[in-house]
Structures are given as structure tokens and as C-alpha cells.
N, C-alpha and C positions, 0 to 999 in steps of 0.2 A: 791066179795068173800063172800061166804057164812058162813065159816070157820073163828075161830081163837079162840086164849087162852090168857085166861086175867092171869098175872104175874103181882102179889102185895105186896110191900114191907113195910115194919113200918119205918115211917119217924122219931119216936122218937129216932132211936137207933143212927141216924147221920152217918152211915156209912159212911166210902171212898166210892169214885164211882167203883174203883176195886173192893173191896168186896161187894156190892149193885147187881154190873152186875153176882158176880156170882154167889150170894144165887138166884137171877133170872134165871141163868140158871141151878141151881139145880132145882128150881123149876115149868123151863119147860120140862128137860127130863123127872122128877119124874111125873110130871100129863099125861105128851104125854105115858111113858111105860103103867100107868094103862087105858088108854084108848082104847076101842075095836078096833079090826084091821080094819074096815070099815070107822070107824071116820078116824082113822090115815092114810090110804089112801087119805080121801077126800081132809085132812086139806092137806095132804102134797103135793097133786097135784093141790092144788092150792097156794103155795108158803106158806104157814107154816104162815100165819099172827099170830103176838104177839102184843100187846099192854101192855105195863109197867103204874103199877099205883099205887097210894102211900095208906096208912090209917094211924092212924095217932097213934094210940097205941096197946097194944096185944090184949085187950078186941076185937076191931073191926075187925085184924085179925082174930078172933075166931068167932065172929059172921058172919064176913064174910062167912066163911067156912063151920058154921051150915047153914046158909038161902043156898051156892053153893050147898050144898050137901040133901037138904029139896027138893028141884027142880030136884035134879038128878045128877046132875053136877059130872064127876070125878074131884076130889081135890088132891095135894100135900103138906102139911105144910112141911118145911124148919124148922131145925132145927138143930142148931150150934154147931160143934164141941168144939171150942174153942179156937180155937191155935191160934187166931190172935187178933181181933177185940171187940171180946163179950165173958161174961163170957160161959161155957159148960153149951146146956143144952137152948138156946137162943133160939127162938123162930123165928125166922129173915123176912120169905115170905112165900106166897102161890101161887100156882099154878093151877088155872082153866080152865078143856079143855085140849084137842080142845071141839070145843060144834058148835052149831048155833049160828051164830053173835047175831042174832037177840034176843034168847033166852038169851043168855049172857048179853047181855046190860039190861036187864032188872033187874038183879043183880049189874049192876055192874057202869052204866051211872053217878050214882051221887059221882061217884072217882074222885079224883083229877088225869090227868097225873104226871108219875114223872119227 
């Protein structure tokens, strides 16, 4: 696969694994909408790969997402209602891609999986 999108969460906030999996899927729809229809073709016909992966406080989600978006990268920051888990206003994952795997990794390889 040539295709995929990195989904990364902050491991500080300790989420449930129910609300973990769906600030992640907020923040694959949200990166997959802003990205061009061409990409969104490729990723999707080759089976839509995700890779889930942790950082460890908001700083690094944020740097994360200046260095994804320095390179090009479409990004989606997650950010929390409140009605459950986190205070309003939460900060929670982001969303990178779809993109080139290849390109990707190079942002993104020294993540922990979650």
C-alpha cells in the first residue's frame, strides 16, 4: 500500500478505550473530508490503511501538527466537547492524511503504536 493516515492520540488524558477509539475516528473522518479528491480515491481503493499512535502530552500533539502541516500534510486536531470524559475545550487527537506512507513515516516513525 502506498496510502495511509496516521491517527494520534495523548496518552496523558488516560482515556476509556471507547472514547480513545472515537476521538480517533473523529479524527480520521475530519483529515479524510479535508483531503483532495485524488488522494481520497487512492487511499480508499487501496483499503483505507490507519495506523493508531500515542504522544505523550498536548505540546507534542501540537508540534506534531506544526512539523505534519510544515511538509504539507492535511491535519485534523480533535477537540472535545465535554460531555463525557474531559473537561470542554480538550484537546484529545489528530488526524494525518491520507498522504504517502512513505512521506508519513518520516513524521511520524518515532511514535509509539497505541
Amino acid at each position: 500500500m502506498e496510502y495511509k493516515q496516521c491517527l494520534i492520540i495523548r496518552s496523558d488524558l488516560r482515556l476509556t478505550a471507547g472514547k480513545a477509539a472515537v476521538q480517533l475516528a473523529h479524527a480520521a473522518v475530519s483529515a479524510y473530508e479535508r483531503s483532495d479528491p485524488a488522494t481520497k480515491r487512492r487511499w480508499f481503493s487501496e483499503g483505507q490503511k490507519k495506523v493508531a499512535l500515542k504522544v505523550p502530552t498536548l505540546r507534542d500533539i501540537y508540534e506534531l501538527k506544526s512539523i505534519a502541516e510544515a511538509r504539507g500534510f492535511i491535519t485534523a486536531l480533535v477537540v472535545d466537547a465535554g460531555l463525557t470524559e474531559v473537561p470542554p475545550g480538550t484537546v484529545t487527537a489528530l488526524g494525518i492524511g491520507p498522504a504517502k506512507e512513505s512521506e508519513l513515516d518520516k513524521v511520524t516513525s518515532d511514535l509509539k503504536l497505541l
